[in-house]
C-alpha positions as CSV (number, residue, x, y, z in Angstrom):
1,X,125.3,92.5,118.0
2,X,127.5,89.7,117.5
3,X,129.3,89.7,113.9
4,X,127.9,86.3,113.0
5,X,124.4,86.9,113.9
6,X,124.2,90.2,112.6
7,X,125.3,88.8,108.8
8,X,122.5,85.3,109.2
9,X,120.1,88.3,110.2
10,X,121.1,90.3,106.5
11,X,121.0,87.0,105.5
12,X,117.9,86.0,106.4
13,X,115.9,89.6,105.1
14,X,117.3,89.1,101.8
15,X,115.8,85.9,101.4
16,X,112.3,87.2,102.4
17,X,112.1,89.8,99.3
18,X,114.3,87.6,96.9
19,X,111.6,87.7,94.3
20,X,113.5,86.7,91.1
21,X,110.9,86.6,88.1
22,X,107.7,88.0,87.2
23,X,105.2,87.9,89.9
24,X,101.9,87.8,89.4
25,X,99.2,88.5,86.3
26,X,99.0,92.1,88.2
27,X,102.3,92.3,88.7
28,X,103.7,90.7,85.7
29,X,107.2,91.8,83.9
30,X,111.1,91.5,85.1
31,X,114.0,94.1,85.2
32,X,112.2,97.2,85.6
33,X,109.2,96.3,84.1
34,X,107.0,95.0,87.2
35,X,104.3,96.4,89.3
36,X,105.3,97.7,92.9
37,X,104.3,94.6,94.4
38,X,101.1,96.0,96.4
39,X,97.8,97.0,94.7
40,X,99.6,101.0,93.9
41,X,98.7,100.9,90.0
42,X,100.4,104.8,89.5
43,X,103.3,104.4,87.4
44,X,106.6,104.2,90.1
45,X,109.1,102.7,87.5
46,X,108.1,99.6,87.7
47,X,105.1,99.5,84.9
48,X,101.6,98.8,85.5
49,X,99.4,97.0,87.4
50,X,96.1,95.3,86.7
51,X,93.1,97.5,85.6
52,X,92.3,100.4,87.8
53,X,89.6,100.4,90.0
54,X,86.6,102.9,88.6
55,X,87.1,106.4,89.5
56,X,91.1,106.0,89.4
57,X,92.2,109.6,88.8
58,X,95.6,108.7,89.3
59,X,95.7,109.5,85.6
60,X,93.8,112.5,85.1
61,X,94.3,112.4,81.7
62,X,95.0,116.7,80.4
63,X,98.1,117.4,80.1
64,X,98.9,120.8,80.5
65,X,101.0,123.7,78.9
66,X,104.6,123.9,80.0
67,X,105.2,126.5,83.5
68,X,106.1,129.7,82.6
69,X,107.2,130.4,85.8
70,X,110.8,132.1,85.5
71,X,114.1,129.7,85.5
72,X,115.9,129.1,88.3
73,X,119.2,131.3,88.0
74,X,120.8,129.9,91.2
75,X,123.8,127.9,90.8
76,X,123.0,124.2,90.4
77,X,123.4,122.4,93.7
78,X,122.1,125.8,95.3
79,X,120.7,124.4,98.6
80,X,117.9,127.2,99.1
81,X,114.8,124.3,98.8
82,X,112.5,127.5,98.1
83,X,114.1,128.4,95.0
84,X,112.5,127.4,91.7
85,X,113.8,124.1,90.5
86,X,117.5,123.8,88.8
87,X,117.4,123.0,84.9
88,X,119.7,119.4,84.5
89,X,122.3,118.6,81.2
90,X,120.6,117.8,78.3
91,X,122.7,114.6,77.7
92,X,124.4,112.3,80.2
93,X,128.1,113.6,80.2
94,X,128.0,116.3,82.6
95,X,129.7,117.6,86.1
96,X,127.2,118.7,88.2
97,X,127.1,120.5,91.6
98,X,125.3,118.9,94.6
99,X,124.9,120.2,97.9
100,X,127.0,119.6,101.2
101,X,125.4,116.9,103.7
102,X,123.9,118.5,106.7
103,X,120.4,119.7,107.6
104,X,118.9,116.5,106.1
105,X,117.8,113.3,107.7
106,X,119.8,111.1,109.8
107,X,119.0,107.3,109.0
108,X,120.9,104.7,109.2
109,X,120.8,104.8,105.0
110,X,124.7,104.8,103.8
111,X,125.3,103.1,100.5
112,X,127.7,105.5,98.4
113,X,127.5,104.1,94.9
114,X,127.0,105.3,91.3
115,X,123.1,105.5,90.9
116,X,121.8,104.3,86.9
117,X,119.0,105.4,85.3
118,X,117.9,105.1,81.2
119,X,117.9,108.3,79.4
120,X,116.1,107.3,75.6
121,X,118.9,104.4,74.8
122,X,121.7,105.2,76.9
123,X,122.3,103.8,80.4
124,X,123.1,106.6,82.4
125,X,125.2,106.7,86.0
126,X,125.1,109.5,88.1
127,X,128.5,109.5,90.8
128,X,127.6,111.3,94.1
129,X,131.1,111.2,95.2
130,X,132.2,113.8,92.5
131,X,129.0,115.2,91.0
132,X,129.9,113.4,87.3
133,X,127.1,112.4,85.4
134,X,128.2,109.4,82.9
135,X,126.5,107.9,79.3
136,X,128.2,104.3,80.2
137,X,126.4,102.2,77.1
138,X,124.1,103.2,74.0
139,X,121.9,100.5,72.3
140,X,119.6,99.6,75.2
141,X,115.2,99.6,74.7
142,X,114.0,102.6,74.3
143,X,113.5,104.1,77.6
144,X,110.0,105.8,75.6
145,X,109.0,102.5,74.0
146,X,106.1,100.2,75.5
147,X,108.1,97.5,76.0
148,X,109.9,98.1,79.0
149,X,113.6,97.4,79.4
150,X,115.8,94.3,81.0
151,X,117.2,96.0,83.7
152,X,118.2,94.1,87.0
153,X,119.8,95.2,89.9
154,X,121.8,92.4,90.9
155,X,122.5,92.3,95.0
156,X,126.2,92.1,96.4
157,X,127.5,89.6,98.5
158,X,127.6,90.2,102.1
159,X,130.6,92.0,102.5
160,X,129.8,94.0,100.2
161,X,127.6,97.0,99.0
162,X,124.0,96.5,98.4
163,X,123.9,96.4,94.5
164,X,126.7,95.2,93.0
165,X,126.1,95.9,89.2
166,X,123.1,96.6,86.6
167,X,122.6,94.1,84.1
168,X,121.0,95.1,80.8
169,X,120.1,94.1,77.2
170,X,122.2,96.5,74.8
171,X,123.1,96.0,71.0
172,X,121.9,92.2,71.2
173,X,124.3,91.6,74.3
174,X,123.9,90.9,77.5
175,X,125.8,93.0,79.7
176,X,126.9,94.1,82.7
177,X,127.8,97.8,84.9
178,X,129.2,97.7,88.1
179,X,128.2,100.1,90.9
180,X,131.7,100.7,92.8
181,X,133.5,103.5,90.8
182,X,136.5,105.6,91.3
183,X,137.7,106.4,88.5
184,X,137.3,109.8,86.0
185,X,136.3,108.0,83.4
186,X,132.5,105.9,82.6
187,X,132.7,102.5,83.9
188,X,133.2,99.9,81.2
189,X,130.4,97.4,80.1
190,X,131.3,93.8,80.4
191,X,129.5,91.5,77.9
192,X,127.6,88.4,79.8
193,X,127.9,85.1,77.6
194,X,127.9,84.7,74.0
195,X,124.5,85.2,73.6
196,X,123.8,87.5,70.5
197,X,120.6,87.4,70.0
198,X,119.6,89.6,72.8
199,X,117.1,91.8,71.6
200,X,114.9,89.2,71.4
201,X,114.8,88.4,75.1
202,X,111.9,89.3,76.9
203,X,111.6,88.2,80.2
204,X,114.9,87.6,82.7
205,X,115.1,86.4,86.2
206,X,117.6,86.4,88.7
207,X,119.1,84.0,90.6
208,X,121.3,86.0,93.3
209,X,124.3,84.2,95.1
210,X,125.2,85.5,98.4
211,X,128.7,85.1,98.9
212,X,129.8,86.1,95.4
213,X,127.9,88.3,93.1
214,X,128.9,86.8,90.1
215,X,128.8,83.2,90.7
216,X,124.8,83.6,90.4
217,X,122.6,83.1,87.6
218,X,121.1,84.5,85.3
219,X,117.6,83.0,83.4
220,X,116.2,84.7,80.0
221,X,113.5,83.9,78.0
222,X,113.6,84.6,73.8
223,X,110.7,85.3,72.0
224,X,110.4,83.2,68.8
225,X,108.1,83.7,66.2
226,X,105.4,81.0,65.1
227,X,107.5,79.2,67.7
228,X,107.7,78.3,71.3
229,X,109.6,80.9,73.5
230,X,112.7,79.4,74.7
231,X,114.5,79.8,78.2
232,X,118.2,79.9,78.8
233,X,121.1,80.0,81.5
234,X,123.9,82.0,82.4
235,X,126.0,83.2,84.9
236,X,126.2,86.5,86.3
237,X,129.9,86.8,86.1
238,X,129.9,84.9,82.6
239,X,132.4,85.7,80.1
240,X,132.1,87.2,76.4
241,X,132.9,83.6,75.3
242,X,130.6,81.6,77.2
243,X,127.5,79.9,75.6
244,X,124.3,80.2,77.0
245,X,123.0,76.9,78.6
246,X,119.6,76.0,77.3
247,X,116.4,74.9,79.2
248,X,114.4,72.2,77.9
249,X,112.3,72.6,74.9
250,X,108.9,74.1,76.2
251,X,109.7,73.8,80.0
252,X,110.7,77.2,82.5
253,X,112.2,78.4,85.2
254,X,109.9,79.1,88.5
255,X,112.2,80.0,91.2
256,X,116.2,80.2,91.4
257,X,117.0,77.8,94.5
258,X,119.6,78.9,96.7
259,X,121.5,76.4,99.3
260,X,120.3,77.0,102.9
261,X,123.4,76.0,104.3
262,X,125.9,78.0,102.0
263,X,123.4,81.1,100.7
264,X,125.2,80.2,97.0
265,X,122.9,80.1,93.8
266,X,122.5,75.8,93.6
267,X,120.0,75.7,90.7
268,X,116.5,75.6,89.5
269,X,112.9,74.7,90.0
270,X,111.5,74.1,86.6
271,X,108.0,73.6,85.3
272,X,108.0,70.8,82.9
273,X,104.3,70.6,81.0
274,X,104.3,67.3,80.5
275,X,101.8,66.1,77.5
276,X,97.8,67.1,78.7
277,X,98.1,71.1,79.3
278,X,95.6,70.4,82.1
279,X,98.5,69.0,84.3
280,X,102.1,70.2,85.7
281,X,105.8,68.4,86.5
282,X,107.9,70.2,88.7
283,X,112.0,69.4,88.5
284,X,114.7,69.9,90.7
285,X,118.0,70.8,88.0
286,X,121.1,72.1,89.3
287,X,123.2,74.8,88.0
288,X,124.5,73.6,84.7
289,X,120.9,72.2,84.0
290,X,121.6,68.4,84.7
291,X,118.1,67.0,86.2
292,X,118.3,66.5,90.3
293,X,114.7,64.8,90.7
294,X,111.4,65.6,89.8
295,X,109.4,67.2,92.7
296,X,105.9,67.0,91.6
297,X,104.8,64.7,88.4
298,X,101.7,64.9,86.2
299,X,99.9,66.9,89.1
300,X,96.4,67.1,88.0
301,X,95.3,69.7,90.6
302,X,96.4,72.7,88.6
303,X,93.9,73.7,85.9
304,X,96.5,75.9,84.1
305,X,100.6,76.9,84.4
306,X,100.2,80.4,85.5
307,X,103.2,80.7,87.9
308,X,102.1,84.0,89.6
309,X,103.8,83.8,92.8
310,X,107.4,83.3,94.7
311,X,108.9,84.5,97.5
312,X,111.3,83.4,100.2
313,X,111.0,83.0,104.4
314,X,113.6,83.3,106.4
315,X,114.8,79.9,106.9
316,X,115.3,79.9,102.8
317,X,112.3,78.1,102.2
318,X,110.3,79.2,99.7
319,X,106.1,79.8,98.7
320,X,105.0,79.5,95.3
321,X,101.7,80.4,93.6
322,X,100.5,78.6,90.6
323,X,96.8,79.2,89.8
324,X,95.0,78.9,92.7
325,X,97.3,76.5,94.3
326,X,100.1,77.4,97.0
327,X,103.1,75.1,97.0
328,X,105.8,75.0,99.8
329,X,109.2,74.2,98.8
330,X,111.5,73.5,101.7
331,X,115.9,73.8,100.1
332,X,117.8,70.9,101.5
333,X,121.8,70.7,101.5
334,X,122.9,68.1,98.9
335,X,119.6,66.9,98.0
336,X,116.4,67.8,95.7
337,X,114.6,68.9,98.8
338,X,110.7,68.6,99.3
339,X,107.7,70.3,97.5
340,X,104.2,70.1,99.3
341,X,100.8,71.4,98.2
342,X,99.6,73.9,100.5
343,X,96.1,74.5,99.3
344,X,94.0,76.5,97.0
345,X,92.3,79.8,97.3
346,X,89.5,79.9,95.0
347,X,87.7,82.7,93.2
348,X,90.7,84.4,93.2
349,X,90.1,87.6,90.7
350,X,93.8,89.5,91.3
351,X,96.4,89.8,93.9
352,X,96.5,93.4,94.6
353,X,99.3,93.0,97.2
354,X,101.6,90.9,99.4
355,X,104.0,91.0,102.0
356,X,106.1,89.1,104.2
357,X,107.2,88.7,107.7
358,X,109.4,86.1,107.4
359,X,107.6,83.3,108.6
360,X,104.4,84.0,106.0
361,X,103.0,85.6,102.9
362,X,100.2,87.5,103.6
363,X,98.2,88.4,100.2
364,X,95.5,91.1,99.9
365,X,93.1,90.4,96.7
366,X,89.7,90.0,95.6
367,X,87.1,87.2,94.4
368,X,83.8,88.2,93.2
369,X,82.1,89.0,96.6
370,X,84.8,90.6,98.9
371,X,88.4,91.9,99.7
372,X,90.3,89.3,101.7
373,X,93.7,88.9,103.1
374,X,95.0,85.8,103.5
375,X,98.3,84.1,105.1
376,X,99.8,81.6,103.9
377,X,103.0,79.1,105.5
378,X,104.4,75.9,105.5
379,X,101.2,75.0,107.1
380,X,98.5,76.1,104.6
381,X,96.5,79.0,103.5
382,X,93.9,80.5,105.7
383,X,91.9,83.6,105.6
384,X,92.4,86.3,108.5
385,X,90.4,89.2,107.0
386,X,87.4,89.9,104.8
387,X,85.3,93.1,104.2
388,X,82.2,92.3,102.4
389,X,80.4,95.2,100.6
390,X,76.6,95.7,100.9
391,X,74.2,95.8,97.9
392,X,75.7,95.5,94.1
393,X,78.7,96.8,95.3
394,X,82.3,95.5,95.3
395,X,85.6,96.1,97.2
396,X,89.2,95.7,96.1
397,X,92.4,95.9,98.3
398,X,94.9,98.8,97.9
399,X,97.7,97.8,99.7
400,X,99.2,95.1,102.7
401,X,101.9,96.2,105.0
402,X,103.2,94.4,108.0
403,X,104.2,96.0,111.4
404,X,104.7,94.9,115.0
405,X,102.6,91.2,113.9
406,X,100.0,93.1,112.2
407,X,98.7,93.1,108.7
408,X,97.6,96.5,108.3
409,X,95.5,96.9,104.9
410,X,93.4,99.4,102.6
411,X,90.6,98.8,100.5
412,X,88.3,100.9,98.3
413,X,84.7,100.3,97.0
414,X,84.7,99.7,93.2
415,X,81.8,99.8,90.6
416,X,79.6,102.2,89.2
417,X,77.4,102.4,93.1
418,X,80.6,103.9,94.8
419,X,80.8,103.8,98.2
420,X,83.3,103.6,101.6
421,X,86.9,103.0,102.1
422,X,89.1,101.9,105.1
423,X,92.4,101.1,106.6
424,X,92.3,97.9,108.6
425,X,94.9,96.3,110.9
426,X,94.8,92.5,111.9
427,X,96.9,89.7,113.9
428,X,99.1,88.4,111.3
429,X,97.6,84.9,113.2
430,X,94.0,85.9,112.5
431,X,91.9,87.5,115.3
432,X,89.7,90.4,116.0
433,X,90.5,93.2,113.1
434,X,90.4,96.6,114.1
435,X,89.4,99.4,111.7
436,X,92.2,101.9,111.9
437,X,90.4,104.9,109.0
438,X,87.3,105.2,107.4
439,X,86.2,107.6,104.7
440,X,83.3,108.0,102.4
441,X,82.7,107.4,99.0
442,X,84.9,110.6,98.2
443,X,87.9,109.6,99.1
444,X,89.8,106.3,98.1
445,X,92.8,105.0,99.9
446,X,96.1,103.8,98.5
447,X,99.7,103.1,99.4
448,X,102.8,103.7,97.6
449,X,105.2,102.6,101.1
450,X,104.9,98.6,101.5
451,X,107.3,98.6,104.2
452,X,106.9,99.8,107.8
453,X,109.6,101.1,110.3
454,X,108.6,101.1,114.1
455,X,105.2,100.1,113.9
456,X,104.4,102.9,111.0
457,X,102.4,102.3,108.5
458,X,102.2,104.7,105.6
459,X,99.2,105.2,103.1
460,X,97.4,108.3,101.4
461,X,93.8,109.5,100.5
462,X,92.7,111.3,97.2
463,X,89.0,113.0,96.5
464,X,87.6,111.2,93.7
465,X,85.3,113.8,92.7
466,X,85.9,117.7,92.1
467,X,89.0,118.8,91.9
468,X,91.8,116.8,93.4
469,X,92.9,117.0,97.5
470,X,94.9,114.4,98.9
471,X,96.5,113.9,102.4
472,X,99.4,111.6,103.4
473,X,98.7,109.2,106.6
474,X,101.2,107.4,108.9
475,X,99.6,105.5,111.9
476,X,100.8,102.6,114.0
477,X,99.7,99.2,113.1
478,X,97.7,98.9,116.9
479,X,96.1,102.5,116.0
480,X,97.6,104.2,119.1
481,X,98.5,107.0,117.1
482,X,98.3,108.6,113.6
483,X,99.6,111.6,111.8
484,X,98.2,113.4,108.6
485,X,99.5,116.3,105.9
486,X,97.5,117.8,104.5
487,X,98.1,118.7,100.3
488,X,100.7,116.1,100.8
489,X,101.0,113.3,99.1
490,X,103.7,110.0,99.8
491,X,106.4,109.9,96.8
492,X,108.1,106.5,97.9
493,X,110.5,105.1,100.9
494,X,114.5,103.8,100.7
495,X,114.6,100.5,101.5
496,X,115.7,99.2,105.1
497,X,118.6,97.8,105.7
498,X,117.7,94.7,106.4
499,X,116.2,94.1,102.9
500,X,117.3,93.1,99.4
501,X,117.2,95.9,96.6
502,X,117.2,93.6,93.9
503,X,114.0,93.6,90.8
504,X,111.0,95.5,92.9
505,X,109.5,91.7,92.8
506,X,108.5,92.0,96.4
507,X,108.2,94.7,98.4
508,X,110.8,95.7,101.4
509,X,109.8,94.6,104.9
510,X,111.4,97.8,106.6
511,X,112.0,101.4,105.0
512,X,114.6,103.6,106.5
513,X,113.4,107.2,104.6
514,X,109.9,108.1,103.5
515,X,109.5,111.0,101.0
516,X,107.0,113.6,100.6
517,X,105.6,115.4,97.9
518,X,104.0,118.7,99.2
519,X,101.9,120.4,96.1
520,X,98.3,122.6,96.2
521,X,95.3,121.1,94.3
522,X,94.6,121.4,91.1
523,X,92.4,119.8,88.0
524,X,94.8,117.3,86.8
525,X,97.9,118.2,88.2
526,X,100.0,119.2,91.1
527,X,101.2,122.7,91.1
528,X,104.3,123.6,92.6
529,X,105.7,120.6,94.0
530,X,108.0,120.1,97.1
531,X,110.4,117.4,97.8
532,X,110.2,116.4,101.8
533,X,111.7,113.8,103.7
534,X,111.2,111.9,107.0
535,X,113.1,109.5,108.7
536,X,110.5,106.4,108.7
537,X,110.7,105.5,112.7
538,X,109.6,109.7,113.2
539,X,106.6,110.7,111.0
540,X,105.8,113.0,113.9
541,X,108.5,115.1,113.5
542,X,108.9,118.4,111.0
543,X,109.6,117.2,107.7
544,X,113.0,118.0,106.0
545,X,112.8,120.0,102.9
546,X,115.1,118.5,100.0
547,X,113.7,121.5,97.0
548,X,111.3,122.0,94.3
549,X,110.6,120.1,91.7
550,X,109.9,121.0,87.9
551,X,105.8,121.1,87.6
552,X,105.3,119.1,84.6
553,X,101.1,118.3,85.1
554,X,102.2,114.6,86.6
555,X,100.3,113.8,89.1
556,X,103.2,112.2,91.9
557,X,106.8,112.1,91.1
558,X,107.9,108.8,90.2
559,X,110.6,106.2,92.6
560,X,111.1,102.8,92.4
561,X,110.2,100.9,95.3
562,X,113.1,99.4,96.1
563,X,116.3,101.4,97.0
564,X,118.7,102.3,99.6
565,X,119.4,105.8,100.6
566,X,120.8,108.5,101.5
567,X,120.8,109.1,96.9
568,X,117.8,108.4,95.7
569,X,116.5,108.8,91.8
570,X,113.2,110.5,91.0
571,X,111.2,111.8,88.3
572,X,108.9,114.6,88.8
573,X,107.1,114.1,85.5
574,X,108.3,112.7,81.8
575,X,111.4,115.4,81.4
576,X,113.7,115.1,84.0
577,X,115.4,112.8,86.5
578,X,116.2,114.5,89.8
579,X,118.5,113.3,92.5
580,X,118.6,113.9,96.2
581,X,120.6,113.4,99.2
582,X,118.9,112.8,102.1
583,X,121.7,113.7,104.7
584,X,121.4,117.6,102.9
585,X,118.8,120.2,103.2
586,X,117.8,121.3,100.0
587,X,119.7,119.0,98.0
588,X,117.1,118.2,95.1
589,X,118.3,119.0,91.7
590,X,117.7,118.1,88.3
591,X,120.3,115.8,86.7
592,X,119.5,115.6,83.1
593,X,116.4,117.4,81.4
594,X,115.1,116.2,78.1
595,X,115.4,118.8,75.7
596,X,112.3,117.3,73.5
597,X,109.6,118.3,76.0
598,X,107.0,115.4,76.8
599,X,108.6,112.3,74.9
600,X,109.0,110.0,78.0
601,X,112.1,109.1,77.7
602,X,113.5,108.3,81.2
603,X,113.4,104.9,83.0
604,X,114.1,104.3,86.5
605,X,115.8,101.3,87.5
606,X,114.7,99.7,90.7
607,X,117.6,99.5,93.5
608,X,118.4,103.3,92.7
């Protein structure tokens, strides 16, 4: 592929999943603290979703004695995947030993940097290169407490690696860990602004620059009490010196805009409420916060302000949700560019997924009578799939994914009645839908993949009632073919290469690795787990066996949803963080293990 064309292809993918503050009421929080993006409400790192569906038993709810099963006495980094799993460090200054590539997958994964992760208040970095495990910076949110961190994965430029640095909340300073490393020793924090009055943010959103990681910006909102919350700007390459640049009193960030023509961070959409709560302003500022033009004024349309929704296409323009109305922004070099009113969707209850294609956003939710999925462009909104229960009872959507023009979606019947699930697949233009699975009222359908690779689709089944039995699915989005495991269940997917690891605001187009979790049934609990993996274009073939993981009564290990490979991050329950390497056979191993049993004290940090 030509140079050129290959980079405005990278280009354009990052755009589709730049997703740069909280989503939607499901899929509300920033930096580590949001929902997967599609309808999966198990905990993957990125905190919960709206209220399960009746019958969940994603959270069975017992926890269970610690195994007694004898330890593992192998050498850690012993690649034998049979063996019992290996005990990690206690604390996060260790050398480690980590197997040799070979016998693993071969993807076209192949980002070699250091790999963070929250151990209680310490950001942590593991170093794949030499096997060194690093404490980098003490003072961060608790990774136990209920408020979940600041963490943000901020994306390189395009010469670059994927991820660039971390940035994080620590002693009431912002601050920042970069992901290239070489050196023996921890790499050093870099403090982000002035700003000292950091614990008090709550909220941050990213606004990525393309060409130079640092030259983006960063948003953050502060908490104030018996006060308005109040939004301010930085950038990402800031120094210890300079101030924050406040927002105007009681207005907010919506969406970072990013120049078309240049792919540089160029400013902000800002919601402005202007007098009567009933009604909305939308402002064009540029990046030191000096007003461009006012887009929309005094709009009357909008009951409310919920901003719920934002995500990019691939020729940079840019949806955006508010209430029940869809906007359309469209970037324009050296001007305010346009904002249009696509349309409303009404009844809408929750958004319990979305994807993208480029050229749409395609949302799965729920209104009081049925599961729908609609698209929605720079033409308008339209419905292109419904499944309407019978009787008193109700549906709600599991999951969207997109593959070879199809929407390909789950759904579940919810509600006291119980009753059938599916897996549907329909032109992403509308058209005849074809069911792909159906299953009876003992079985409910979810997804924890929301990217496809080669016209795969990837979802799973659990038994709602007795004890638990699950089965991991692939199948093609036209239903030519399908594969199931049986006692299998999907633990999560590295991100393609042609998408953006940046907040887990919006969910990859394309996966490159898909992971499996093979474990017998059990009340409550998976028993003797096993860490597979799959290259995401081959579910047919034999899966590759990375090790076992520690049984610690969680029901699925935990990934966040957006991350390249081959070294992924994992947690098998609430006491370790395990690391693998997908290029090596039996190269799962625990990294750090909390010595205080059951305290919860790991957080995952999406990109990793």
């Amino acid at each position: 592929m030509n140079g050129n064309l290959h980079e405005l292809s990278r280009t354009r993918a990052l755009r589709t999943v730049l997703l740069t503050s909280c989503m939607l009421l499901a899929l509300a929080g920033c930096g580590g603290s949001s929902d997967n993006g599609n309808g999966d409400d198990e905990t993957t790192g990125n905190g919960p979703s709206e209220t399960d569906p009746p019958g969940d038993s994603d959270s069975p709810g017992d926890s269970d004695p610690p195994d007694d099963d004898p330890p593992n006495d192998d050498p850690p980094g012993d690649d034998d995947p049979s063996d019992p799993p290996d005990v990690g460090a206690t604390e996060c200054n260790a050398t480690l030993s980590t197997a040799d590539a070979g016998g693993g997958l071969t993807t076209d994964a192949g980002v070699d940097t250091l790999q963070f992760f929250v151990f209680d208040t310490e950001l942590c970095a593991f170093d794949p290169q030499s096997g060194v495990l690093f404490s980098v910076d003490d003072g961060l949110e608790s990774a136990s407490s209920t408020t979940a961190g600041n963490e943000i994965a901020v994306p390189a430029s395009l010469s670059g690696t994927r991820i660039d640095r971390v940035i994080y909340t620590a002693n009431n300073r912002i601050r920042a860990a970069r992901t290239d490393h070489s050196s023996a020793a921890p790499p050093a924090p870099e403090t982000i602004s002035s700003e000292a009055e950091a614990g008090a943010i709550e909220e941050m959103m990213l606004a990525p620059d393309l060409q130079q990681a640092g030259a983006g910006g960063l948003a953050y909102r502060k908490a104030r009490s018996g006060a308005p919350d109040e939004w301010f700007s930085v950038r990402v390459g800031a120094s210890a010196t300079d101030a924050p640049l406040p927002f105007t009193p009681l207005s907010r960030p919506i969406a970072p805009v990013i120049d078309p023509a240049t792919d540089r961070f160029d400013g902000w959409l800002v919601l402005e409420p202007e007098g009567d709560p009933q009604t909305i302003t939308v402002a064009r500022y540029d990046t030191d916060l000096n007003l461009v033009a006012t887009l929309l004024e005094n709009d009357d349309t909008t009951p409310g302000i919920d901003t719920h929704l934002r995500t990019w296409l691939d020729d940079g323009s840019l949806i955006i949700g508010i209430d029940d109305f869809y906007f359309h922004y469209e970037p324009q070099a050296g001007s305010a560019g346009t904002l249009n009113t696509l349309g409303e969707i009404e009844e809408r209850r929750g958004i319990d997924g979305f994807a993208s294609d480029g050229s749409a956003l395609y949302l799965a939710l729920r209104s009081s009578t049925s599961s729908q999925v609609w698209r929605v462009d720079a033409g308008g909104v339209d419905m292109i799939d419904q499944v309407t229960p019978s009787g008193d009872a109700n549906t709600r959507p599991s999951f969207v994914t997109i593959a070879d023009d199809r929407a390909v979606w789950g759904w579940n019947t919810t509600g006291s009645v119980g009753g059938p699930s599916g897996v549907r697949s329909v032109p992403t233009t509308g058209g005849t839908a074809q069911t792909l699975a159906s299953y009876d009222e003992t079985r409910e359908v979810r997804s924890r993949i929301h990217g496809s690779a080669g016209g795969w689709v990837y979802y799973r089944t659990q038994q709602q009632t007795g004890a638990l039995g699950w089965e991991a699915h692939a199948v093609q989005a036209d239903g030519s073919q399908a594969v199931e495991f049986v006692n299998h269940q999907w633990a999560g997917a590295s991100t393609g290469t042609d998408a953006a690891p940046l907040i887990a605001q919006a969910p990859p187009r394309s996966v490159s690795e898909v992971f499996l979790i093979e474990a017998q049934p059990g009340f409550g609990q998976l028993d003797d787990q096993t860490l597979k993996g799959l290259s995401a274009t081959a579910p047919t073939a034999t899966p590759v066996e990375f090790g076992a993981l520690a049984r610690t009564g969680a029901p699925l290990p935990e990934m966040t949803d957006l991350g390249f490979g081959p070294h992924r991050l994992l947690r098998p329950g609430g006491d370790d963080v395990y690391y693998v390497d997908t290029r090596a056979h039996g190269s799962a191993r625990a990294l750090i293990t909390d010595p205080e049993e059951f305290m919860n004290r790991f957080r995952l940090i999406p990109g990793f």
